[in-house]
C-alpha positions, 0 to 999 in steps of 0.5 A: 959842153955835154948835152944836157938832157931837156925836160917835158914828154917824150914822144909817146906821151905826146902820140898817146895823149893825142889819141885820147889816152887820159892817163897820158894827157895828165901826164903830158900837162904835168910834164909840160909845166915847168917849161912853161912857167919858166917861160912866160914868168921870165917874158913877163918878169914875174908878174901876177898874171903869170899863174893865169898865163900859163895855165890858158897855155897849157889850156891851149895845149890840150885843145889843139893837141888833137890836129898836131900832125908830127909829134917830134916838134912837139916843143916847138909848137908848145913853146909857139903857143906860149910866147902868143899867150904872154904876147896877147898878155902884153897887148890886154895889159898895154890895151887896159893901161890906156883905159885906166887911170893915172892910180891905178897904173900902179898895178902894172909896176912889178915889186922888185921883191917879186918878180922872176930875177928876184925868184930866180936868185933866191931859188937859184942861189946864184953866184955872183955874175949869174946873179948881176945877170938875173937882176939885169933882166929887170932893165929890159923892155919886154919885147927882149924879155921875151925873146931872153925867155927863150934864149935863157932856156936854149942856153940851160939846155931845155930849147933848140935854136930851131925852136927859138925861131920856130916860137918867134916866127923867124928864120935862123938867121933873123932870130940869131940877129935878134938875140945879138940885140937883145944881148948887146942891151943885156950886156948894157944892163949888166953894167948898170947893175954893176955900176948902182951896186958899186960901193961906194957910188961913183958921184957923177952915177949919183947925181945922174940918179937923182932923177931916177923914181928907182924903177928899172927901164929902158930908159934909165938902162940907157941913161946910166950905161951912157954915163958908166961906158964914159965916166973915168970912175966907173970904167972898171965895171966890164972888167971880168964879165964872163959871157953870159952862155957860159954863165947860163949853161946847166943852170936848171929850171925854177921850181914851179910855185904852189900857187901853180901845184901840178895836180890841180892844173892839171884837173882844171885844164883837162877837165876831167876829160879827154881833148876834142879836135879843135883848131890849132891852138892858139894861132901857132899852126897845126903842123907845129911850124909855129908862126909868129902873129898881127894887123890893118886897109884896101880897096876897090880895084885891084887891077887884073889883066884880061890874059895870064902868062901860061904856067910850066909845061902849059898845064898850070896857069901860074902862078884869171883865174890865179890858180892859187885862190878861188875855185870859181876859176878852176870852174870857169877852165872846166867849162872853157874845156868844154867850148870851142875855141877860136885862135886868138888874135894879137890884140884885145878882143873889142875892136873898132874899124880903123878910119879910112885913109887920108887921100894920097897924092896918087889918084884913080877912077873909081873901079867896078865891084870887087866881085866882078872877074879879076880883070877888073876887080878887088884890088885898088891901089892902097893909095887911093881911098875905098870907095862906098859899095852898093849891097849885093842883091841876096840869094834865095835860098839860105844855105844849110848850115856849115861847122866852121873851122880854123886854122892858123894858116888859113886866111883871106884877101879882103875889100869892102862890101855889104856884110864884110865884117860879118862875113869875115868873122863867119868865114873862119879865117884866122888871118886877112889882109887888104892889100894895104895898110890899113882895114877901113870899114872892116872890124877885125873879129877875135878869132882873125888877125890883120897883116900889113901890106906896102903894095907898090912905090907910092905907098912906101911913106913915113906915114904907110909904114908907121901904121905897119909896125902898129899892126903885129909881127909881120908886113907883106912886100910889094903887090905884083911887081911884075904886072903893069897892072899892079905895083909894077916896079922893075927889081932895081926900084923894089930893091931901092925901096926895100930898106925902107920896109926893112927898118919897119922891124916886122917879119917881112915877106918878099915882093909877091908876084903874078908869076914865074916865082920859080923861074930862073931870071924871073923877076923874083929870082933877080929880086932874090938875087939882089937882095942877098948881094946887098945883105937885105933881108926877106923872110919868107916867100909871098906868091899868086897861083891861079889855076886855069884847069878846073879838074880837081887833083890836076889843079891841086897837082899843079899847085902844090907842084908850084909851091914846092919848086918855089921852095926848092930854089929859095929854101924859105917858108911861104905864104900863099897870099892870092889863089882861086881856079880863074882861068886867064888864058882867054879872057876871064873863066870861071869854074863851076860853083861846084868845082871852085868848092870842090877846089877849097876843100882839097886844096886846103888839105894839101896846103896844110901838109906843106911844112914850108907854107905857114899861110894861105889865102883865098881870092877872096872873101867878097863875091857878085851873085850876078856873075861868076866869081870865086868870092866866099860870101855875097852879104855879111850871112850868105856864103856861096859854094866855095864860102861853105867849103872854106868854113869847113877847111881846117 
């Protein structure tokens, strides 16, 4: 088929724009429209909240423009920002029906008149199949709505298959896996609007029908293309289907609508202005190796050895406004423009802490303080429940006041203690984990998300990973499986467990390690090796470093070197989920608190030039002012050396 040629900015727009030319970042939102409302009109069928949607993501846009480093992925990361932006949609929609009464649901059922099949037929003027396609979209839940959004464009030429995954957050093969799903329903869908237009009707389809409140969903798709498949009468309904790739080639994008007229979306997210430096936008990452986004508990003692394996060559310790009506919304985007803006997180905004988890069978003796050295610190086993901390005693003087950045990648290991909350939404971080399922006693911030962990074998229940699929795109795997002191499981029993993780349908992360992850027969090599023999799926890589030389650039040499090996010998993205200087070689040492800062700030640097390594984070959030530590805030206010310095790292 010939190429077609894709619409939106070329690369010189988008390196002028980013340097501050206004004339350019007109010219960029302009240009950047069409695919966006083709996008988030078809992920959200047309809903009216569309016009909204895609202005906040061109808003988004233009505040993260200034930390996108490689202008040729510069699609990628826009089409990121605007499968997060219907993403957070979605979640305020299902979030507000909750709260909303029976009568006012009403507001969440689209007009068949209205939606965006029906827009794209009309405007379109499809022939026959392409027209049975764009009704079919109707009979999709949205999670494959938004995933046809983009395979559409990819097909019609506008989007890459590596932009496709890049959006979603997925590896090649996991997003090709997804939309073979999301076809197989499409296909489905196909035969039930074939099958109710058919005249006459075939009578057992009516009588299925009669229950039928004439609103296109899941369920119904199901129930009618189960009778159709079966039914002698109706068997003639997949005679002639073209494949939809053929069908979708060439077709161009839907016009934008007057309620969205360029030039005023244009004024209203540029503000009559250029863009400021800003954190990423919208949670995608700065590099514009986009993620997909999530969250949820832990603990008390996560148990560190008082010796660490040494590292290669001895020198590494190891590792609303619709834009349409009121002018009061173009107001209200100017002054947004103006304000700084934090990632948004998967969910609304207004969050309460989870509950504590219910006391599993597994038991232990309670640990010390998080923030005492990692031999005997912040990571209880997540089968245990967290038990109450005493308030760390607070430092005399207060710390001068420190700008706090963002970015997509950076994120923090958490535990209870006095302040944690209050610490978390200061530090910055826009994502976190506890090493477990849930957060209980941590309120997740807006600007922060939660991902899951399963830590070890006990805690693969029904129950563990029930509460890991409520918590966004992504699950972390097993906890240190090569320490005694941690999960410790042999490759033969994380790969009996792995299907289990496997169905929780999240993007999943492998078993992160202590150390040795690029080592030949290591323990994450034969954990590798295991799964790709028996077809399993992993992701990305999640690995510890901590470093035991506290110079500097030595230790971030050592580190980067690390990550790049691990890249080297499995060729997926990483995430860096522990790694602090802790030297274990002899006992437990601490840098300096000078040092340790010095450390976050290049450190953090370096990783965010890594264009394999979508997320860091610190060990860890909670710090003793009694003891050396490498913690980031000793109360809910007080930050250390190192809490300063990982504020500021963007």
């Amino acid at each position: 088929m010939p190429k077609i040629r894709r619409s939106g900015p070329d690369t010189g727009t988008v390196m002028a724009a980013r340097a501050g030319d206004r004339q350019s970042l007109d010219q960029l939102v302009a240009q950047c429209l069409p695919l966006v409302y083709n996008i988030v009109g078809r992920a959200l069928n047309g809903h009216a909240d569309v016009d909204d949607v895609v202005q906040e993501t061109l808003l988004r846009m233009v505040r993260g423009l200034p930390e996108l480093r490689e202008p040729s992925a510069f699609r990628s990361w826009l089409v990121a920002i605007t499968i997060r932006q219907v993403r957070n949609r979605e979640h305020g929609r299902a979030a507000a029906r909750g709260r909303s009464a029976r009568l006012e649901d009403a507001e969440a059922i689209p007009d068949p008149a209205l939606d965006f099949a029906g827009l794209t037929i009309l405007r379109l003027g499809l022939t026959e199949q392409r027209r049975e396609i764009a009704e079919a979209t109707r009979w999709l839940d949205p999670d494959d709505r938004e995933l046809l959004s983009l395979w559409w464009l990819k097909e019609t030429g506008e989007l890459e298959t590596g932009e496709l995954a890049s959006a979603l957050g997925l590896s090649t093969r996991h997003a090709a896996v997804r939309v073979g799903r999301m076809k197989k329903q499409m296909e489905a869908s196909r035969l039930v609007v074939r099958g109710l237009g058919a005249a006459p009707r075939c009578a057992g389809l009516e009588e299925t029908a009669s229950a039928w409140d004439n609103i296109a969903s899941p369920l119904w798709r199901k129930r009618f293309a189960r009778h159709i498949r079966g039914c002698g009468v109706c068997t003639g309904a997949e005679q002639g289907l073209l494949p939809m790739d053929r069908l979708l080639h060439g077709l161009p994008l839907l016009v934008v609508p007057p309620s969205l007229d360029t030039a005023r979306v244009v004024a209203a997210v540029t503000g009559g202005g250029t863009p400021s430096s800003g954190p990423g936008a919208d949670g995608s990452p700065a590099s514009a190796h986009a993620e997909g986004v999530g969250r949820g508990s832990r603990r008390g003692g996560h148990r560190r050895p008082a010796r660490r394996p040494s590292g290669r060559g001895g020198t590494r310790a190891f590792p609303k406004p619709v834009l349409g009506g009121a002018a009061v919304a173009l107001v209200a985007v100017a002054v947004l423009v103006g304000a700084r803006l934090t990632p948004d997180s998967s969910a609304p905004a207004s969050k309460t802490a989870l509950p504590s988890s219910p006391t599993p069978a597994v038991t232990a003796s309670p640990s010390p303080s998080p923030s005492v050295v990692r031999s005997a610190s912040p990571t209880p086993d997540p089968t245990r429940t967290a038990e109450p901390t005493s308030s760390p005693a607070r430092t005399a003087a207060a710390a001068a006041p420190v700008e706090i950045a963002s970015s997509a990648r950076k994120g923090v290991g958490v535990w209870s203690f006095n302040g944690v909350s209050q610490a978390l939404a200061a530090s910055g971080a826009s994502w976190y984990y506890t090493w477990a399922t849930r957060h209980p006693g941590v309120t997740t911030p807006s600007s922060a998300n939660f991902v899951p962990m399963i830590w070890g074998a006990a805690s693969v229940t029904d129950a563990s990973l029930a509460e890991a699929r409520a918590h966004g795109p992504y699950l972390l795997g097993f906890n240190e499986p090569d320490m005694a002191e941690q999960s410790n499981m042999t490759v033969e029993q994380a790969l009996g467990l792995w299907p289990r993780l496997m169905e929780a349908g999240k993007v999943l992360g492998s078993p992160a390690v202590a150390a040795g992850a690029d080592v030949p027969g290591g323990w994450l090599d034969r954990f590798m090796s295991g799964a790709a023999a028996k077809g399993y799926r992993v992701d990305f890589i999640a690995l510890h470093w901590y470093g035991g030389d506290f110079r500097t650039p030595q230790a971030v040499e050592q580190l980067t070197s690390y990550l790049d090996a691990v890249y080297q010998r499995y060729h997926k993205p990483i995430w860096l989920t522990e790694y602090a200087l802790i030297d274990f070689s002899q006992g437990t040492r601490f840098p300096s608190p000078t040092e340790q800062a010095a450390f976050v700030t290049a450190s953090t640097k370096a990783l965010d030039s890594l264009p394999y390594l979508q997320r860091y984070a610190w060990f860890g959030l909670g710090a003793d002012p009694s003891k050396p530590n490498s913690g980031l805030f000793t109360n809910g206010t007080t930050t250390t050396a190192a809490g300063r310095a990982f504020q500021a790292a963007r």
